[in-house]
Each structure stands twice: as structure tokens, then as C-alpha cells.
C-alpha positions as CSV (number, residue, x, y, z in Angstrom):
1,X,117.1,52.4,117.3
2,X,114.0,50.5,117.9
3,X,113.4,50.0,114.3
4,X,116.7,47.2,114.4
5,X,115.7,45.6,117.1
6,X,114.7,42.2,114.7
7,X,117.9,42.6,113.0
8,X,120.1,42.8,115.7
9,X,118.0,39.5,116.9
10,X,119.4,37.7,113.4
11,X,122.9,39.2,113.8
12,X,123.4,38.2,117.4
13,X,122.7,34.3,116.4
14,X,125.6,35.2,114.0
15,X,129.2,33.6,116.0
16,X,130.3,37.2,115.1
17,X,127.0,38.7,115.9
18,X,128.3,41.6,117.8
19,X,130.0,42.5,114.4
20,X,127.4,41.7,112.0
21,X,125.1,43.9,114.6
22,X,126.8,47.0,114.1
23,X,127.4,46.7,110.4
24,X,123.7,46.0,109.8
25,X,122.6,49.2,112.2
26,X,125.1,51.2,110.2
27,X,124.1,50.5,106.9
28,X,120.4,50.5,107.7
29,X,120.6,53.9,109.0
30,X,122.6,55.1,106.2
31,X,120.0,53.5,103.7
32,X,117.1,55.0,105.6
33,X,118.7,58.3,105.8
34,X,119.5,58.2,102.2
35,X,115.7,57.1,102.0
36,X,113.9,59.5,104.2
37,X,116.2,62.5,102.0
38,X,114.8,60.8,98.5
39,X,111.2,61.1,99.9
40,X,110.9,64.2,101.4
41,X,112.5,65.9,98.2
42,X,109.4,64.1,96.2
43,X,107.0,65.2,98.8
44,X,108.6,69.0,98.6
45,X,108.3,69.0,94.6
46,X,104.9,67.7,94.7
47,X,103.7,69.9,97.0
48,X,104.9,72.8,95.3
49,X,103.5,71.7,92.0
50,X,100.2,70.4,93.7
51,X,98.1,71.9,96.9
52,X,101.1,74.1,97.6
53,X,100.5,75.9,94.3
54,X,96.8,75.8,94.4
55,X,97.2,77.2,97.9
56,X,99.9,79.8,97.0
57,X,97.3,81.1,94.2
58,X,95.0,82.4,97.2
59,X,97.9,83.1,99.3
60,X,99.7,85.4,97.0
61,X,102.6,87.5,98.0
62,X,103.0,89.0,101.4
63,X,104.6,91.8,103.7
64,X,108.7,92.5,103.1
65,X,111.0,92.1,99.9
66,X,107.6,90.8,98.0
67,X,105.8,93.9,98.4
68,X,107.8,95.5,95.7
69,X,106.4,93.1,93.6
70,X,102.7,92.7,94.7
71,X,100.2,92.7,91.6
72,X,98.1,95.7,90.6
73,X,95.1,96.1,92.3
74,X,92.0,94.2,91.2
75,X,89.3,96.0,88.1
76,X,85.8,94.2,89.4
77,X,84.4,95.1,86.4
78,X,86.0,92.8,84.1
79,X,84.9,89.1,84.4
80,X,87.5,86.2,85.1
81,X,90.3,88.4,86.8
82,X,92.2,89.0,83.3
83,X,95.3,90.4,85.1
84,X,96.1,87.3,87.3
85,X,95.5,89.1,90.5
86,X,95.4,86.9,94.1
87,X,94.3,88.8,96.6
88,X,95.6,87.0,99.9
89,X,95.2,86.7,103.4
90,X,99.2,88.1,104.8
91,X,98.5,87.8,108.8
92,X,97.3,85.2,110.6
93,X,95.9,84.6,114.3
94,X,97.9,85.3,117.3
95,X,97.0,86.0,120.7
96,X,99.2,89.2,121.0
97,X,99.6,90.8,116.8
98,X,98.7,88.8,114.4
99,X,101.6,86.8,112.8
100,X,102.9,87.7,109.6
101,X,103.7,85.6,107.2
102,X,106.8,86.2,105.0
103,X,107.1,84.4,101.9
104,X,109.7,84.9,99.0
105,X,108.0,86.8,95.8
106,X,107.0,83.5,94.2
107,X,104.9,82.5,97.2
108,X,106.4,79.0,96.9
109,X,109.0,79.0,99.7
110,X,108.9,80.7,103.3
111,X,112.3,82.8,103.6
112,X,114.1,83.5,107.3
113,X,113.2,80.1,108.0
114,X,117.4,79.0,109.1
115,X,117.8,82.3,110.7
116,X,114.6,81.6,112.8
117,X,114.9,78.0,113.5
118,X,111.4,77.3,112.2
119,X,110.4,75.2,109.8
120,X,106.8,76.8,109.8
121,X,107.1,79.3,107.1
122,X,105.7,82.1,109.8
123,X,107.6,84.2,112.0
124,X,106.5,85.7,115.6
125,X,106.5,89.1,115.4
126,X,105.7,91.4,118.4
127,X,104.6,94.8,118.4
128,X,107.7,96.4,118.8
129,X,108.9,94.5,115.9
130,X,106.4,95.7,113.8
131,X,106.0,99.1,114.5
132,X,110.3,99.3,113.9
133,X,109.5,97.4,111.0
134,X,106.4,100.0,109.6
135,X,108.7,103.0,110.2
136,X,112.0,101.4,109.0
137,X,110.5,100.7,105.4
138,X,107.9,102.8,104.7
139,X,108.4,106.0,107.5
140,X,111.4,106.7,108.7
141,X,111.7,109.9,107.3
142,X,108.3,111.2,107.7
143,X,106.7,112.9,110.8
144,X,104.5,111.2,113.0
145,X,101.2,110.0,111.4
146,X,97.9,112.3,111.6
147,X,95.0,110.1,112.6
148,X,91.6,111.6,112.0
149,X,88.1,109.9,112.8
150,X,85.1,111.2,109.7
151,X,81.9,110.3,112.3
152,X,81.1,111.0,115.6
153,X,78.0,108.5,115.9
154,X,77.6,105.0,118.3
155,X,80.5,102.8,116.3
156,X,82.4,106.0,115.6
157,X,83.2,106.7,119.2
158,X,83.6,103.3,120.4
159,X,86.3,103.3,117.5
160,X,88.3,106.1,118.7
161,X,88.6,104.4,122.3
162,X,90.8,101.8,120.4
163,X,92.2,104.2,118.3
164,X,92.9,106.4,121.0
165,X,94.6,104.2,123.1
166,X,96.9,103.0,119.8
167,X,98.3,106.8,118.9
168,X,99.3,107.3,122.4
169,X,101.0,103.8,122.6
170,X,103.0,103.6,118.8
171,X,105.5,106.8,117.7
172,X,104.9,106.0,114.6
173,X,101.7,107.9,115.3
174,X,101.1,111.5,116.1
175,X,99.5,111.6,120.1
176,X,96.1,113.8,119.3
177,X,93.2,111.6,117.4
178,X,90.8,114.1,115.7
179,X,87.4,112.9,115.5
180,X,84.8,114.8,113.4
181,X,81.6,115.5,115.3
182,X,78.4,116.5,113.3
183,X,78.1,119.3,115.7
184,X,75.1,119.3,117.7
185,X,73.5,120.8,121.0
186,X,72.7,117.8,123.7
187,X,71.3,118.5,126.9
188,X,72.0,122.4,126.4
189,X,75.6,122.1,125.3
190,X,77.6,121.7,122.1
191,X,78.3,117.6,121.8
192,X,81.9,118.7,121.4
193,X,82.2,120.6,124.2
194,X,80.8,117.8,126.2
195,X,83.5,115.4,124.2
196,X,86.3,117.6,124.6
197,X,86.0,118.2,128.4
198,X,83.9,115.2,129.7
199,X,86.0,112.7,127.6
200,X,82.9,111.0,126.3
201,X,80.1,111.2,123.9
202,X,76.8,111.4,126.0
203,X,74.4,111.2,122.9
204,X,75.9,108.1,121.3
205,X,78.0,105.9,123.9
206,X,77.4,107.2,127.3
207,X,78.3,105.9,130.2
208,X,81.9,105.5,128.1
209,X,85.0,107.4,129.2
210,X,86.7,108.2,125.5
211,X,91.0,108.8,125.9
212,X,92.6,112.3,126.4
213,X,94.1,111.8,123.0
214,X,90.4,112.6,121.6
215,X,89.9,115.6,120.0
216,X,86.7,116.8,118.4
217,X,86.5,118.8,115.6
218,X,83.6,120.3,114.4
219,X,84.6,121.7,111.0
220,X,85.1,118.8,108.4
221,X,87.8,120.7,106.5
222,X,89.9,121.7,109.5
223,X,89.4,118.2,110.9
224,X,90.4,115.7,107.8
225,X,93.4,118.4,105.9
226,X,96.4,117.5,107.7
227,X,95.5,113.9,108.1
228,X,97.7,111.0,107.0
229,X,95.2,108.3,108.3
230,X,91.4,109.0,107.6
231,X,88.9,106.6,109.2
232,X,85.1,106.7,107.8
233,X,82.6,105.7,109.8
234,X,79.5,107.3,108.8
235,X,75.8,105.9,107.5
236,X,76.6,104.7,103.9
237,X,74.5,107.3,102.8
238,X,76.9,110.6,103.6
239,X,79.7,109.6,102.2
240,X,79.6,111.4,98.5
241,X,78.6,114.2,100.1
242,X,81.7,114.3,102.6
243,X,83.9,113.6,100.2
244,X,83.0,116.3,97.7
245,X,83.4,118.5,100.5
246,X,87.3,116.9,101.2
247,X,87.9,117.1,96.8
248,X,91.3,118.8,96.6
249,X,91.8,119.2,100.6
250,X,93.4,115.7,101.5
251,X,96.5,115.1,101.5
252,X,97.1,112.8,98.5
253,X,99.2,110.2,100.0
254,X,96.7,109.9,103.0
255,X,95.7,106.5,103.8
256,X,92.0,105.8,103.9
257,X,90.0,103.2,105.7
258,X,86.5,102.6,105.3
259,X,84.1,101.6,108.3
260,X,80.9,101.5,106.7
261,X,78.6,98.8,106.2
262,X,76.7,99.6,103.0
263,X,77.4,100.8,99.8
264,X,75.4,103.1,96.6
265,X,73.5,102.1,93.6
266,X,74.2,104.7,90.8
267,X,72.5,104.7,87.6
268,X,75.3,104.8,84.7
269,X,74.4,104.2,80.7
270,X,70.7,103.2,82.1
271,X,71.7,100.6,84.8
272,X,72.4,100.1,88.1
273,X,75.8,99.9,89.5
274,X,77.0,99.2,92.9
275,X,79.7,101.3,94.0
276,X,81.8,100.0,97.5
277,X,82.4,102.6,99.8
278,X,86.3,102.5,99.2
279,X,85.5,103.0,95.2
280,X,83.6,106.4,96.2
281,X,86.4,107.6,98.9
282,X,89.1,106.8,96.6
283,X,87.5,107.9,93.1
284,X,86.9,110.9,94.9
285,X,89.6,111.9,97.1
286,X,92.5,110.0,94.7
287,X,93.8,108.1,97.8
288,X,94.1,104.8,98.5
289,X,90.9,103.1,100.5
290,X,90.7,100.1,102.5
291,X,88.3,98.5,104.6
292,X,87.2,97.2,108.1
293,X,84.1,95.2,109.0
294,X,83.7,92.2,111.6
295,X,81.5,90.9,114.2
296,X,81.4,93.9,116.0
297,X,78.6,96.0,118.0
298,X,79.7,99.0,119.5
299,X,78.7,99.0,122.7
300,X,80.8,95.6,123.4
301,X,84.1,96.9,122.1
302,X,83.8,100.5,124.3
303,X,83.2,97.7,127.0
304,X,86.3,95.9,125.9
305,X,84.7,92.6,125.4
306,X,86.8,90.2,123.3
307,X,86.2,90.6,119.8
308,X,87.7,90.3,116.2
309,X,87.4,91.9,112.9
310,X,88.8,92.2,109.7
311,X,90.9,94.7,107.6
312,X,90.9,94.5,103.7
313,X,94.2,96.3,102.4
314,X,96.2,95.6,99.6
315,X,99.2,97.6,99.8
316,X,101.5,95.8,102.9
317,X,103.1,99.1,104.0
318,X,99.9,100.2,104.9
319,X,98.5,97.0,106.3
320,X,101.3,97.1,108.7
321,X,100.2,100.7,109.7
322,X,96.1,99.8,110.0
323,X,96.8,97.0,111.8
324,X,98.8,99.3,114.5
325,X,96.6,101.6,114.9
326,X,93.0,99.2,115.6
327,X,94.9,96.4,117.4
328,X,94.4,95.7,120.9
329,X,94.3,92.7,123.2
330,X,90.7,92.4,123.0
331,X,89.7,93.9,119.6
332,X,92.0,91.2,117.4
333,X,92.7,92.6,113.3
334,X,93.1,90.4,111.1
335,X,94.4,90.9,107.6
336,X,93.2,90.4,103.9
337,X,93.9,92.1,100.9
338,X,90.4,91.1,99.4
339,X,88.7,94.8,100.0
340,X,85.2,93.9,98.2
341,X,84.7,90.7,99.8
342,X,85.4,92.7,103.6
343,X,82.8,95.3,102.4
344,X,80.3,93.1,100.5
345,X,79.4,90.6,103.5
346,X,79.5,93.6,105.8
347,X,77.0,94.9,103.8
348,X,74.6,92.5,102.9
349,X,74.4,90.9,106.5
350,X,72.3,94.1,106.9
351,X,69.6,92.4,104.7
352,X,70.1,88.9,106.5
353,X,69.7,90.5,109.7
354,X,66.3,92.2,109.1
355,X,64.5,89.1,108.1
356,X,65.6,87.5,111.5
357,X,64.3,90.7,112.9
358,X,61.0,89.9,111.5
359,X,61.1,85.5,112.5
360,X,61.5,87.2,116.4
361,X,58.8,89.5,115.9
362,X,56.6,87.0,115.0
363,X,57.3,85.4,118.3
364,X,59.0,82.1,116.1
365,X,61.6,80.1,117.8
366,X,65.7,79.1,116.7
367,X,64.7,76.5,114.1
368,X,62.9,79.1,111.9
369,X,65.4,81.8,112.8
370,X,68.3,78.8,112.0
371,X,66.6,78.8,108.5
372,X,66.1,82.3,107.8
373,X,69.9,83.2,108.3
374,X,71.4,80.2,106.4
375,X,69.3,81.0,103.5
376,X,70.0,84.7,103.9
377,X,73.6,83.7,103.6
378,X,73.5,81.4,100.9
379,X,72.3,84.6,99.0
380,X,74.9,86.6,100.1
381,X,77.2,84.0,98.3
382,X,75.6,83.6,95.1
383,X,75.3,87.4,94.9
384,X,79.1,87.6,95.2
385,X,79.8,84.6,93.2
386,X,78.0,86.3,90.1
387,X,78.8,89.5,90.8
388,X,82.2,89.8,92.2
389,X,83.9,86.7,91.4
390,X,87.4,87.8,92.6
391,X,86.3,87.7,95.8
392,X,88.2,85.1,97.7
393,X,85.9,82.4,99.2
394,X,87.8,82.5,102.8
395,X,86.8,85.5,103.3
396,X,83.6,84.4,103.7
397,X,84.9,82.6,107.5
398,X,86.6,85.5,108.8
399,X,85.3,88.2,110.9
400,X,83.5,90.0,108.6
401,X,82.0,87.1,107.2
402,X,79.6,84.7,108.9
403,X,80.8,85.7,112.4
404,X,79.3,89.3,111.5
405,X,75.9,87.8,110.1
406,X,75.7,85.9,113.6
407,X,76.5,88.7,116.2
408,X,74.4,91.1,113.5
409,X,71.2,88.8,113.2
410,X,71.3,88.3,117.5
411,X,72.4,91.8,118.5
412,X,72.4,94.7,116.0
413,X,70.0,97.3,115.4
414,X,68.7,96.4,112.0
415,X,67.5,93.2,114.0
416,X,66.2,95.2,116.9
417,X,64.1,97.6,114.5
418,X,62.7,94.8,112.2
419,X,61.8,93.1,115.1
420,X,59.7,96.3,116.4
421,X,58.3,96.7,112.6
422,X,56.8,93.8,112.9
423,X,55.1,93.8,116.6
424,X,53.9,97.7,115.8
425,X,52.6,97.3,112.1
426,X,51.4,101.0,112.2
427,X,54.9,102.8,112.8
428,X,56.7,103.4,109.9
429,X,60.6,102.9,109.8
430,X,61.5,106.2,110.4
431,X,59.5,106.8,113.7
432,X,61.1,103.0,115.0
433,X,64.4,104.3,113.7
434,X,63.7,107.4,115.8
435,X,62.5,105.9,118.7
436,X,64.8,103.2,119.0
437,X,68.4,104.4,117.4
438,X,68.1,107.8,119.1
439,X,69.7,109.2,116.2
440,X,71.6,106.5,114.9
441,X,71.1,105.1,111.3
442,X,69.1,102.2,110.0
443,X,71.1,100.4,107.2
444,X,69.6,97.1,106.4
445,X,65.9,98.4,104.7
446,X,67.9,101.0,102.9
447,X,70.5,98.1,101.8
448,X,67.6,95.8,101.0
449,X,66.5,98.8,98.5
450,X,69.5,99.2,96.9
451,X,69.7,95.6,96.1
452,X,66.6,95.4,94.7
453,X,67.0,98.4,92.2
454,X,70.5,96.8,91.4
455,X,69.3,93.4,90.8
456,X,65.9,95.2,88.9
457,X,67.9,96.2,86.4
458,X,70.1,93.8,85.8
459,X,67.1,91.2,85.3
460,X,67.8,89.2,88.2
461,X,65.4,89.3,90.9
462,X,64.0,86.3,90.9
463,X,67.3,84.5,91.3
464,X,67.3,85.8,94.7
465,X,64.0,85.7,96.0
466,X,65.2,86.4,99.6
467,X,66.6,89.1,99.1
468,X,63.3,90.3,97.2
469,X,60.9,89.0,100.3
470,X,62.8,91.0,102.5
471,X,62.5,94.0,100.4
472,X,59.1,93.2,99.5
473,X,58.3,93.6,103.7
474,X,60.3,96.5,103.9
475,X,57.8,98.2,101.9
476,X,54.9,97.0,103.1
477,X,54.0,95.3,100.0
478,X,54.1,91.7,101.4
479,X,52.9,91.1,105.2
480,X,55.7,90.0,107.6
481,X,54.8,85.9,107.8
482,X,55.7,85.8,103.9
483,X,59.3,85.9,105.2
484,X,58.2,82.3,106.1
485,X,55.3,81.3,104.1
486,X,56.9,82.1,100.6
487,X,59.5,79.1,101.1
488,X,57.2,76.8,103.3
489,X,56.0,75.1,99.8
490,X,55.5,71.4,98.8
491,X,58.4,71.3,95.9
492,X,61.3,69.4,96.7
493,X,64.3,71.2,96.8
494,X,66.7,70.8,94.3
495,X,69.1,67.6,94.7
496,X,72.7,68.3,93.4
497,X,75.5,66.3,93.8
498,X,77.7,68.9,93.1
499,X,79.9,71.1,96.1
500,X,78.4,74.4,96.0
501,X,81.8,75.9,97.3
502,X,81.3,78.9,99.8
């Protein structure tokens, strides 16, 4: 090799340097074998003691053998995680399903690696892979899975045109998708008459042709009692109500997946307490709840534009099922088992995204706007950070993190109204919400409100005087250029060397 090259230059001035040449290689490449052995076993003991385990505390346990010994779910309500619990990212980016990464139930070594050939610690697994895998191990001797859609509106219905397409595609899933539609009469028909034999929703996503596999179904009980997969996607604001209606009627090993961005402030022993939208459905209904939220307008997935989002489950039988059913080449899942933080930042980009409504209806340009969102979500961190601390700080850079604050603050309808709020200062939020939404929800002023009443009573408004502003303008209490003038001031800012973290 190359490396003997000066040594054979030595040997050869040797009489027997032909000899002495191939001695000297021989030894040399024993020794650095022996070497390069020695070193990488330091480097592999190392790493597992040092940034391997550090990493493997995030990383946590993952889909196969080690799901039998996953940890119990997180209780939010006791500070400083006192039962060890990691929630972890389990799949990672692909370009067809995600990959999934099997680790051993220590999370210190990747297994299947000599049977793979990889060295990697991640194997490819194709769809048909998984969905033999999903049925193998968790339902092989169960009937084809029940998907039923709770909400008919704009994101409910671009929804079930991935959904659709996914029952029809996978056995593990039964053919028909139910979707339950608010019934209501549009253009002098019932809308599920017009879904059921035009194949699309006129009043919320026209122009969109919805699968044959659609079904709507305009009585809530009928719709969600034989289900084994229930997506929500209804305003934040329903959701109680539905699910006092479903009490005792859902099928107790359903899986549940929440859609909604938003979430309820309920007074209990004289506070406020926030309640995610997967606490209420599964407090309620006794099943297990996760959660999807991303970058995602509705109108751009029913288009099939390229998009991603994100799916917060903890139990891996079940990831493997959610991921089937909402994958498609261009809406990519990805996969976390940290539920709040998926529904937290998919909630309070809401709040975010209303104050860069108001910066374009005041005509300012992208510096301001720049300004407005980072600060917006440097709030969204420290409220997580202090009120959810097991919330894992990647989550923050997936979908239904910053990439949903950017696509929300540029393209969604919270922007859109508090943009109008601002260039008609007589109309009041439910006349813009009227005109505008056409019968779709406003969830960013209602949002803003619950935060405020949360942080109200715990005593900590002012540590997120953003958050307040915004509120402050949703109420007309404060004029619209305070969003602005309240942090245009002559104080410094604070200097700290410290990393802030994310």
C-alpha cells in the first residue's frame, strides 16, 4: 500500500532488500491492523458512554422487539419527567416511507445490521415491508381496519383525498373511508348528497374530485361506532362536545388521531389549565390519541403539491398503522413520539401568524414581518420550555414546528383575516371570518384568548408580552401599530452569553 512506499525505499537499499521489503509490509500491516482494531474499539466505548448516550436519551427505543419494552407514557403535570421517559423520533426521511430505525431495547446498538450489510444502524424499508410487518405483529388476526374522518370542513376533506387513496391501496385497511359531514343544505342540496354522488365537497374544497372510497355520513354515532381509526379534524372548539356524544360508543381499542390545531383552557381548583386535544379525546373516549400537525394548507395538499408533516404517537404498532394510512409520495409523515410538542407548536403558530397578519395590513415590508415571526417564535419556546419541559427540543425543526409557523404566517387564514382586521378597522372578527372563511373557523384570536386567560392566572403575562400584544389587538384594546411600536424602544436588549437552546 501507499502508506510503505518510504519503507520499501529503505529496504530496497538493503542487499536483501526484496526480503527486508516484504517482511517490513507484513508486519506493518499486521501492526496497523492490530492498531486500527485497538482504536475503533475505544472510539465505539466512548461513543457509547459519551454523545452516543446523550443522543440515545432523545432517541429512545424504537419500532420491533423494543416496543415491548417502550416506557409508559409521559404525566405533563409533574415537573422534571420523574419516570425517565424519552420520547423519540423512530422514522426518519426517505423519499418513498420513511426509514425506520431499529435499535435493540437499550438504544445503544443498531441490530440486523450483518444480516443487512449496513453499518448504518437503519434499514430500508418499503411499503410492502411495512404494511406485512403492521399486520404480522399487531393485525393478523383482526379484520380489516375501519377508518372514519370526525369533520367534513376545508382540511377535513383535503385529508380524506390522502386517506382515501391509502384504504384503497393497503389491506390492512378496510376499502370505504367514512367521513362525518355536519350536514348541511348547499346550493339546494344536502352537502352529503353532493359528496356522495359528485365525489367532492363544493362548500369547502371545490373544484376537488374526493376518491370513490369516500363515504359521508351524516349521523356522528353511525359514522365513528365501528371505527378502528378515528381522525379529528374539527375547530378546536367542538371537540368536548363530539366526544360526549361518542362516551361509551367507540370501540375501546380504536386508535385516535388528532388533527386540530388548538387546544381548551379549563378552570380546575381556581386556575387555568390547558388541556391538548388528545388529553380531551382520550380522557373522554378511553382510547389512545395521537397527533398530526405540519406545514400544511389544505388547498395545496388536495392539489398534491409536495408537502410534509408530522405524526406524534407513542405506541410503535400504531405509528406503523398512522403512517400507512396518511403517506403518500407528495404528503411525506414523519414520526415522533413527542405528542405535546406536535400539538403545542401547531397551536401556538396560530398566535404567531396573526401578528404577521397585522405587519401586512399595515402595508410593512419582510424586515418587520422577519422580526415579528422570530420573536413570535421565541415565545412559543419559552412557553413550552416552562410549561411542558418534556417536550423534546427537535421537535421544534420538524414539520410541525418552524416549517408550520412559515407556511402559516405567509399562507393561512388566521394571516389572511388579521390582515383584513387591520385594513377594515370597523368589521369585527366574526363578519371577516364570515366573509372570508366562508364557513370555516378562525383559530389564532380564539388561541391568543386562551393563552392569555392561561397565563392570567398563572401570573405570567408579562413574561410573554407578545403573546399579550397580540391579544391585546385582538380585542381592540391596543391599536394594530402597537404590534410594532411596543418593542421599537431605546433599551438595549439583553446581552447573554449563554445558548438559549431551542
Amino acid at each position: 500500500p501507499p502508506i510503505c512506499s518510504p519503507l520499501r525505499y529503505v529496504a530496497m537499499q538493503h542487499p536483501k532488500g526484496v526480503i527486508v521489503s516484504k517482511r517490513v509490509k507484513l508486519g506493518l500491516g499486521l501492526g496497523l491492523g492490530l492498531a486500527l482494531a485497538l482504536s475503533l474499539s475505544l472510539v465505539a466505548v466512548t461513543f457509547a458512554n459519551g454523545p452516543r448516550a446523550e443522543l440515545n436519551q432523545e432517541l429512545g427505543v424504537s419500532l420491533g422487539v423494543a416496543s415491548r419494552l417502550a416506557p409508559s407514557p409521559i404525566d405533563r403535570h409533574k415537573v422534571g419527567n420523574p419516570r425517565g421517559f424519552q420520547p423519540s423520533p423512530v422514522f426518519s426521511r426517505t423519499h418513498s416511507l420513511r426509514d425506520i430505525s431499529v435499535r435493540d431495547a437499550a438504544g445503544l446498538a443498531p441490530v440486523r445490521e450483518a444480516e443487512k450489510g449496513l453499518t448504518s444502524g437503519k434499514s430500508q424499508i418499503r411499503p410492502e415491508e411495512l404494511v406485512r410487518r403492521v399486520v404480522d405483529e399487531s393485525y393478523q388476526n383482526r379484520s380489516p381496519l375501519k377508518v372514519t374522518i370526525i369533520g367534513s370542513g376545508n382540511w377535513g376533506s383535503a385529508i380524506a383525498t390522502v386517506v382515501g387513496q391509502n384504504t384503497k391501496k393497503y389491506p390492512v385497511f378496510a376499502n370505504r373511508t367514512t367521513m362525518w359531514v355536519f350536514q348541511e343544505i348547499y346550493e339546494g342540496r344536502n352537502l352529503t348528497d353532493i359528496i356522495n354522488e359528485d365525489h367532492e365537497n363544493k362548500k369547502y374544497l371545490p373544484d376537488i374530485s374526493l376518491p370513490d372510497s369516500v363515504f359521508a355520513e351524516p349521523d356522528l354515532v353511525r359514522a365513528a361506532s365501528d371505527a378502528d381509526v378515528l381522525i379529528f379534524v374539527t375547530p378546536h372548539q367542538f371537540v368536548r362536545g363530539i366526544c360526549e356524544t361518542l362516551k361509551g360508543v367507540v370501540k375501546p381499542e380504536a386508535i385516535g388521531v388528532s388533527l386540530i390545531k388548538g387546544f381548551e383552557v379549563r378552570e380546575k381548583e381556581g386556575k387555568s389549565e390547558i388541556n391538548l386535544m388528545s388529553e380531551v379525546i382520550e380522557d373522554i373516549l378511553g382510547i389512545q390519541c395521537a397527533a398530526l400537525s405540519g406545514a400544511n394548507v389544505a388547498h395545496d395538499i388536495a392539489n398534491r403539491q409536495f408537502s410534509e408533516s408530522t405524526i406524534g404517537c407513542r405506541q410503535d404498532k400504531d405509528a406503523g398503522v398512522l403512517q400507512l394510512l396518511f403517506d403518500v409520495p407528495y404528503f411525506k409523515i414523519g414520526m415522533v413520539k413527542d405528542v405535546e410538542g406536535v400539538q403545542i407548536y401547531g397551536s401556538l403558530k396560530n398566535i404567531v401568524a396573526v401578528a404577521a397578519g397585522f405587519v401586512d395590513g399595515l402595508g410593512l415590508d419582510s424586515n418587520t414581518k422577519a422580526a415579528i415571526i422570530r420573536m413570535g417564535v421565541e415565545e412559543m419556546r419559552k412557553f413550552t420550555k416552562m410549561f411542558y419541559p418534556e417536550v423534546l427540543r427537535t421537535t421544534m425543526w420538524d414539520s410541525c414546528g418552524i416549517a408550520d409557523v412559515i407556511t402559516t404566517c405567509f399562507g393561512g387564514r388566521n394571516r389572511k383575516c388579521a390582515e383584513r382586521f387591520v385594513q377594515e378597522r370597523t368589521e369585527s372578527w366574526a363578519d371577516i371570518e364570515q366573509k372570508l372563511l366562508q364557513g370555516q373557523k378562525l383559530q389564532g384570536v380564539l388561541t391568543a384568548e386562551e393563552v392569555h386567560e392561561f397565563l392570567a392566572s398563572s401570573g405570567n403575562v408579562e413574561e410573554f408580552p407578545f403573546f399579550n400584544q397580540v391579544h391585546q389587538i385582538c380585542q381592540r384594546k391596543a391599536a394594530p401599530e402597537t404590534i410594532i411600536d411596543t418593542f421599537m424602544v431605546e433599551d438595549l436588549k439583553p446581552f447573554s452569553i449563554e445558548a438559549r437552546g431551542v
